[in-house]
C-alpha positions as CSV (number, residue, x, y, z in Angstrom):
1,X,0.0,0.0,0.0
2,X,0.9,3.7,-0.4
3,X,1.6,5.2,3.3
4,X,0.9,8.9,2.3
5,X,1.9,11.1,-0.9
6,X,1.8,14.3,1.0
7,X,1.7,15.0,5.1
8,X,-0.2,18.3,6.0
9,X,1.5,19.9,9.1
10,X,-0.9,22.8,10.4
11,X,1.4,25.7,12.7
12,X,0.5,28.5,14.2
13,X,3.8,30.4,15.0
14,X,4.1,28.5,18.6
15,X,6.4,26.1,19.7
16,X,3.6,23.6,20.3
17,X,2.3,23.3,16.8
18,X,6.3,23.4,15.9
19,X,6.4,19.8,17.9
20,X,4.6,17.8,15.1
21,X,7.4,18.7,12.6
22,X,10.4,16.2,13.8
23,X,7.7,13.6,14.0
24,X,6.2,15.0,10.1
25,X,9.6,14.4,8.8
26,X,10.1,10.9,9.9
27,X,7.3,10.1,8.2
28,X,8.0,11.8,4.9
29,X,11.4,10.5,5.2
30,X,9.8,7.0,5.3
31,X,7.0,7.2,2.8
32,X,8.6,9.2,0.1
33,X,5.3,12.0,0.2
34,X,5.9,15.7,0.4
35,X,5.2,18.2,3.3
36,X,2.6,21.2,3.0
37,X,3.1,23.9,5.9
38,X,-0.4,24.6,6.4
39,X,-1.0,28.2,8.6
40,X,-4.0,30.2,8.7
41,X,-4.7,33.8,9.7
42,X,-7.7,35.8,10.9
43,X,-9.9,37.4,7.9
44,X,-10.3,41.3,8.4
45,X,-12.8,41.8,10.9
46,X,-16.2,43.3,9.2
47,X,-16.0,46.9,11.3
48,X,-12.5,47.6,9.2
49,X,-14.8,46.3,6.3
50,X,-17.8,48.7,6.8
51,X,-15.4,51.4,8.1
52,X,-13.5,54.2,6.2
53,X,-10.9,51.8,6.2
54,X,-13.0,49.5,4.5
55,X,-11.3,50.1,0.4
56,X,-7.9,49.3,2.6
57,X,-9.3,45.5,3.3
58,X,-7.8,43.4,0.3
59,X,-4.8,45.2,0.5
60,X,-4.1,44.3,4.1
61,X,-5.3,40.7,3.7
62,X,-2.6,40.4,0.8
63,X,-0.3,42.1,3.8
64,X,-0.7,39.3,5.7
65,X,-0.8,36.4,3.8
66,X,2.6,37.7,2.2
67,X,3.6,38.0,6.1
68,X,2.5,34.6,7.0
69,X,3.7,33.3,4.1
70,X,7.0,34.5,4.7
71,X,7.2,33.0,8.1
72,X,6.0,29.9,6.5
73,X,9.1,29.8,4.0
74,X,11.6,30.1,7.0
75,X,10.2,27.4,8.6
76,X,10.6,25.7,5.4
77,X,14.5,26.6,5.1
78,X,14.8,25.5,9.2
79,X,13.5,22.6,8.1
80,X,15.9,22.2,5.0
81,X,19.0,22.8,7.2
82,X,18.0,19.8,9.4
83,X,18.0,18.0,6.5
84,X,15.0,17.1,5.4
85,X,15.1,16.4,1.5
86,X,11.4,16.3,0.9
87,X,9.7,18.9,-1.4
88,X,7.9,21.4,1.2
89,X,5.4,23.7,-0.3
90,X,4.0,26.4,2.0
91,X,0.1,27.4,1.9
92,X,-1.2,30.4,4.1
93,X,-5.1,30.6,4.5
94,X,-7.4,33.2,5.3
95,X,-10.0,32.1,8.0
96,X,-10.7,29.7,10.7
97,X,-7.7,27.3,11.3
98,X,-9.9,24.5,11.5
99,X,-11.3,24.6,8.1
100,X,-8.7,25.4,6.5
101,X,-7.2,21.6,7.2
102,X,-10.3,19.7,6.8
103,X,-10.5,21.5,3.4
104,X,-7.3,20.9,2.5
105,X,-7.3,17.0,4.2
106,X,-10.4,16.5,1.8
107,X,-8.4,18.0,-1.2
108,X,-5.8,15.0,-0.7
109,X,-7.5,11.3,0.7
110,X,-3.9,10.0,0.1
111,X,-2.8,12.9,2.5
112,X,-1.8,12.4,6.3
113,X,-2.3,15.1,8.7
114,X,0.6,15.8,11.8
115,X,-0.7,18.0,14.5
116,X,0.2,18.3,18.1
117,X,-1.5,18.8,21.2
118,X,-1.7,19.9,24.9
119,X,-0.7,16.3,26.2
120,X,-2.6,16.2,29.7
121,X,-5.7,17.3,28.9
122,X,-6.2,14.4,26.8
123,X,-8.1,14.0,23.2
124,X,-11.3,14.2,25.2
125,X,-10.6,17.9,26.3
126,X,-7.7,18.2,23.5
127,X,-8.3,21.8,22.9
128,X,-12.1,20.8,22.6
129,X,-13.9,23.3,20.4
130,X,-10.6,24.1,19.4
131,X,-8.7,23.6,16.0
132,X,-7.5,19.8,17.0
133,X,-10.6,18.5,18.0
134,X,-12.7,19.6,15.3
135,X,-9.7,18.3,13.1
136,X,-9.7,14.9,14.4
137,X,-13.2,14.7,14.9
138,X,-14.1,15.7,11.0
139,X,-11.5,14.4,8.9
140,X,-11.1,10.8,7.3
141,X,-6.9,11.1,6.7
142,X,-4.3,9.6,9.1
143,X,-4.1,11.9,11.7
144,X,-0.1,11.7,13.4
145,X,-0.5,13.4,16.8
146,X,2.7,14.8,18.9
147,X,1.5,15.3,22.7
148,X,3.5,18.0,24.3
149,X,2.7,20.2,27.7
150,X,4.7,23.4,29.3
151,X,6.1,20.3,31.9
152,X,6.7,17.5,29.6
153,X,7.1,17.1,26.1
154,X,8.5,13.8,25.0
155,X,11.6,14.0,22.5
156,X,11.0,13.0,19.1
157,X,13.8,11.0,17.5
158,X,15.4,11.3,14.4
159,X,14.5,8.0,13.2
160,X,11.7,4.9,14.6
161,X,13.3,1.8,15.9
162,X,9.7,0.5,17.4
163,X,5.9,0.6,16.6
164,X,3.7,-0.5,18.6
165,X,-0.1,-1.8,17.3
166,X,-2.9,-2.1,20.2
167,X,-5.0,-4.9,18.7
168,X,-8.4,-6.6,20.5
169,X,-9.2,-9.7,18.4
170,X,-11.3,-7.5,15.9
171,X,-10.6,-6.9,12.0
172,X,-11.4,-3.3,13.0
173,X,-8.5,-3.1,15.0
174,X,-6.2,-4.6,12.6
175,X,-7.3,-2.2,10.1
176,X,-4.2,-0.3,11.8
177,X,-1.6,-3.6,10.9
178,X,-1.0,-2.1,7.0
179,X,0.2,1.0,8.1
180,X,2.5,-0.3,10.7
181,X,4.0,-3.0,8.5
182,X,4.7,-0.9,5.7
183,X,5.9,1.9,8.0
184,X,8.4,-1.0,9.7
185,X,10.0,-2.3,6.5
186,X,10.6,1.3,5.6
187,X,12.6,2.4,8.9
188,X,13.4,-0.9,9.7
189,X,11.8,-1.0,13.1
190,X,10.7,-3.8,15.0
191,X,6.8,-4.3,15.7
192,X,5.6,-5.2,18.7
193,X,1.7,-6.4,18.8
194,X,-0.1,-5.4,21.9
195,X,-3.4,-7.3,23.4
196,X,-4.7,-7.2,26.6
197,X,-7.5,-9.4,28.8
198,X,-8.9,-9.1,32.1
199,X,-8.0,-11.1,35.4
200,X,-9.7,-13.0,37.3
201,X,-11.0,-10.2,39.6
202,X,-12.7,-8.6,36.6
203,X,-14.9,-11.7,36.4
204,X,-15.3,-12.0,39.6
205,X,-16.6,-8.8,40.7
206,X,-18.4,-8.2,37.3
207,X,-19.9,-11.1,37.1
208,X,-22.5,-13.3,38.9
209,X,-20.7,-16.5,38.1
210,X,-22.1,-18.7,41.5
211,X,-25.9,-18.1,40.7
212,X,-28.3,-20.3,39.6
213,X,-25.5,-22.9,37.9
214,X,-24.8,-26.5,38.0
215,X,-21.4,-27.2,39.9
216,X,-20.7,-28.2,36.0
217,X,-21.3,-24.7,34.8
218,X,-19.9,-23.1,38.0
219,X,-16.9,-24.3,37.0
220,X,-16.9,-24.0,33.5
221,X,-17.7,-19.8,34.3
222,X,-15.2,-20.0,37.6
223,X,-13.3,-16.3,37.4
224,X,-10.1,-18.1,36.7
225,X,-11.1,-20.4,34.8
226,X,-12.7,-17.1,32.2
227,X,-9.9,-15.4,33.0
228,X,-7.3,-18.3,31.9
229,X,-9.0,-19.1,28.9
230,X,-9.6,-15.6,27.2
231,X,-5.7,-14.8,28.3
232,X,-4.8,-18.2,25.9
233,X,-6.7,-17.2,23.4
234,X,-5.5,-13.5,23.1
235,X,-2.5,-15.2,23.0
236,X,-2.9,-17.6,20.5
237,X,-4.1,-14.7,18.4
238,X,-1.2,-12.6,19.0
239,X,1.6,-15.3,18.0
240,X,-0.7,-16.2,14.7
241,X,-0.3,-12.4,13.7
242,X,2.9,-12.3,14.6
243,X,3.8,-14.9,12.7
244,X,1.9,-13.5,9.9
245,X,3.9,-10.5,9.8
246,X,7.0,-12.3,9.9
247,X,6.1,-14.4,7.5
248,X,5.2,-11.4,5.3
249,X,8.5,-9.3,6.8
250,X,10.9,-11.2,7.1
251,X,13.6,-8.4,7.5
252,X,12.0,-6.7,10.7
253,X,11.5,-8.4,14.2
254,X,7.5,-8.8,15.3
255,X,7.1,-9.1,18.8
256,X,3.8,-10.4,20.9
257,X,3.0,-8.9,23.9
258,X,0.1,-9.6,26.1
259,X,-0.4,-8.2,29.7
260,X,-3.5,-9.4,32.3
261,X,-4.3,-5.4,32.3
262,X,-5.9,-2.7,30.7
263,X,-5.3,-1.8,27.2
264,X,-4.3,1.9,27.7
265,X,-1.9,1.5,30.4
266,X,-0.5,-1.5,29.2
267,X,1.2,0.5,26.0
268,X,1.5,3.6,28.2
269,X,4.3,1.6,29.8
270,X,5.4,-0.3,26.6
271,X,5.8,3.2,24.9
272,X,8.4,4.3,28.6
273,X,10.4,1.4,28.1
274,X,10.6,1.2,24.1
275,X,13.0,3.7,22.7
276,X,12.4,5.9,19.8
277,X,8.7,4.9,19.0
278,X,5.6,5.3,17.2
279,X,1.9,3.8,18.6
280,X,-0.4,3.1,15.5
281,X,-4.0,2.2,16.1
282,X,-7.2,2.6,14.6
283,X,-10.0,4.7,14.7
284,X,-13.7,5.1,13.7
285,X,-12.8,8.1,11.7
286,X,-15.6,10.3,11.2
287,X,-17.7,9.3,14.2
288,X,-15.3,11.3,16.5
289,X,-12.4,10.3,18.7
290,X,-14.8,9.6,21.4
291,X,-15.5,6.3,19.8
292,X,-12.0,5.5,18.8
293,X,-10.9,2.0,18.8
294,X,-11.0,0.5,22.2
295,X,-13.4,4.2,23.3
296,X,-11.6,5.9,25.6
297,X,-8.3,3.8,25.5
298,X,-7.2,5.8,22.5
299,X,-7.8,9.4,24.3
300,X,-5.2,7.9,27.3
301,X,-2.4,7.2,25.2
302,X,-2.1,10.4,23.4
303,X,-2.7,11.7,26.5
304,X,0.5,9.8,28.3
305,X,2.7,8.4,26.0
306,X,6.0,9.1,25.5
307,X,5.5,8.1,21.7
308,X,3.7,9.7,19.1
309,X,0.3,8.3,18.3
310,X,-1.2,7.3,14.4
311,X,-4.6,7.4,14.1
312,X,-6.2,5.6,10.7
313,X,-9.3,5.3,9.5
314,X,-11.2,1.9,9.6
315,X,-14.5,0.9,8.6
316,X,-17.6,0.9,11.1
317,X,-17.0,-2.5,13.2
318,X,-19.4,-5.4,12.4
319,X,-22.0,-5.9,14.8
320,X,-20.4,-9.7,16.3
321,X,-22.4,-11.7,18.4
322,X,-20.4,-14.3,20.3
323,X,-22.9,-16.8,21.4
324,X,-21.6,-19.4,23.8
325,X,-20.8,-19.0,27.1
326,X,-17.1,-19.9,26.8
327,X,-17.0,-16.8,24.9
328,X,-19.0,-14.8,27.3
329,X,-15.8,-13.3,28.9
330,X,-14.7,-12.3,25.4
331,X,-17.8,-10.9,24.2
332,X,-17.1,-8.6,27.7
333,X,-14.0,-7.9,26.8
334,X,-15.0,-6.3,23.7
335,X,-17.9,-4.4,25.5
336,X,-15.3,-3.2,28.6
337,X,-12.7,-1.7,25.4
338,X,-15.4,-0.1,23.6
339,X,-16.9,1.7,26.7
């Protein structure tokens, strides 16, 4: 598959929206695609408009897209003098920040979009009503997000050694594997596959296991017992992908890691002991990064990891029903991810 052909990298003049470029330029380093410098500027307010100064108004928005674009073009040469051999064009835009990506983003499907954000506040509160969100929440591009905070902004490396790929036993959630194969063999990184299942305790507080069963049954829905046997199969799942992708990628390392935890801070801590990373996971696209694969577990990460985080696009999730009562845990696993 084609990773991107061009990688869209909105700024604003502050160092925060700067943050997404180290992480921009791995990326077009990898893929081959180009960089646009996306910034936007206010339109002349409607009292200079309807005022005297009002036959002044083209003339001072040309004023200041020249001026933006300007400071656009020497963020291009920075950019150049680091090293980065891609072709950067430079687009300044008149209006709301916001729309100005999303039209762009629609412009270019093959397009993928690298924004930062205010790390603690999370996606949920990412700047809500603000540029980000609406970006993420409107757009159906790859969507590379850079978390950074006055107290704590991770360093970007210069190059990817690991990606990391949350997966839940769906085909949604796989939808993220392309991406982060293709993005492997071209940086040469390793891949490490990421699943996780509840313990025992889940089942046993969640459940009502003892009630109204045979000592047959009891046993067959004991809390260990749920809890042993989804834990086998997620593994069993993870070291068949994994040996898909090696199979497939024989060049890069695939690693399977599952963890009796929760999904989020299981690759929290995956991305504080992995060096020079990248998460990549799936999303629901257009229906908002409040239903992002695995619901909330999505918003956490960006919100503490030390990597950056890929969203892509996958198609709505098929409505599976898992009827027997082996797979009963599983069937609440999915629920208890999607919350």
């Amino acid at each position: 598959m084609e990773l991107f052909n061009n990688i869209i990298v909105p700024l604003d003049g502050s160092d925060l929206s700067a943050q997404a470029l180290p992480a921009a330029s791995i990326m077009a380093k990898a893929s081959g695609a180009s960089m646009t410098l996306l910034r936007s500027y206010d339109s002349i307010p409607e009292w200079k408009a309807n005022s005297g100064q009002g036959r002044f108004r083209g003339a001072m928005a040309e004023a200041e897209h020249d001026r933006i674009s300007a400071l656009l073009r020497a963020e291009k040469q920075l950019l150049e003098g680091r090293g980065v051999d891609t072709r950067i064009d430079v687009m300044a835009c008149e209006g709301p920040a916001h729309e100005a990506i999303i039209n762009l983003a629609e412009q270019q499907p093959g397009a993928m979009i690298a924004m930062s954000t205010h790390g603690r506040g999370g996606l949920s509160r990412m700047l809500m009503g603000s540029v980000t969100a609406k970006v993420v929440r409107a757009v159906g591009n790859p969507t590379l997000i850079t978390r950074c905070n006055e107290r704590d902004c991770p360093v970007v490396p210069h190059h990817l050694d690991n990606i990391i790929v949350p997966l839940d036993g769906s085909d949604f959630a796989e939808y993220a594997l392309p991406y982060a194969q293709d993005l492997a063999a071209a940086l040469g990184a390793r891949v490490t596959l990421v699943r996780t299942t509840p313990d025992s305790e889940y089942f046993r507080v969640n459940t009502e296991w003892g009630a109204g069963h045979d000592l047959a049954t009891m046993r067959h829905l004991e809390p260990d017992n749920l809890a042993a046997r989804l834990s086998e199969k997620a593994k069993a799942y993870l070291w068949r992908k994994a040996d898909e992708l090696s199979a497939q990628y024989p060049a890069f390392d695939v690693e399977a890691v599952h963890r009796l935890d929760t999904p989020s801070e299981t690759v929290i801590r995956l991305t504080g002991q992995l060096d020079n990373g990248l998460v990549v996971m799936a999303t629901h696209g257009r229906r908002g990064i409040g239903r992002a694969l695995l619901g909330s577990v999505a918003d956490r990460i960006v919100r503490y990891s030390q990597m950056p985080t890929l969203l892509v696009r996958g198609p709505a999730p098929r409505d599976v029903r898992m009827g027997s009562a082996a797979d009963a845990g599983a069937e609440r696993e999915q629920e208890l991810l999607a919350v």
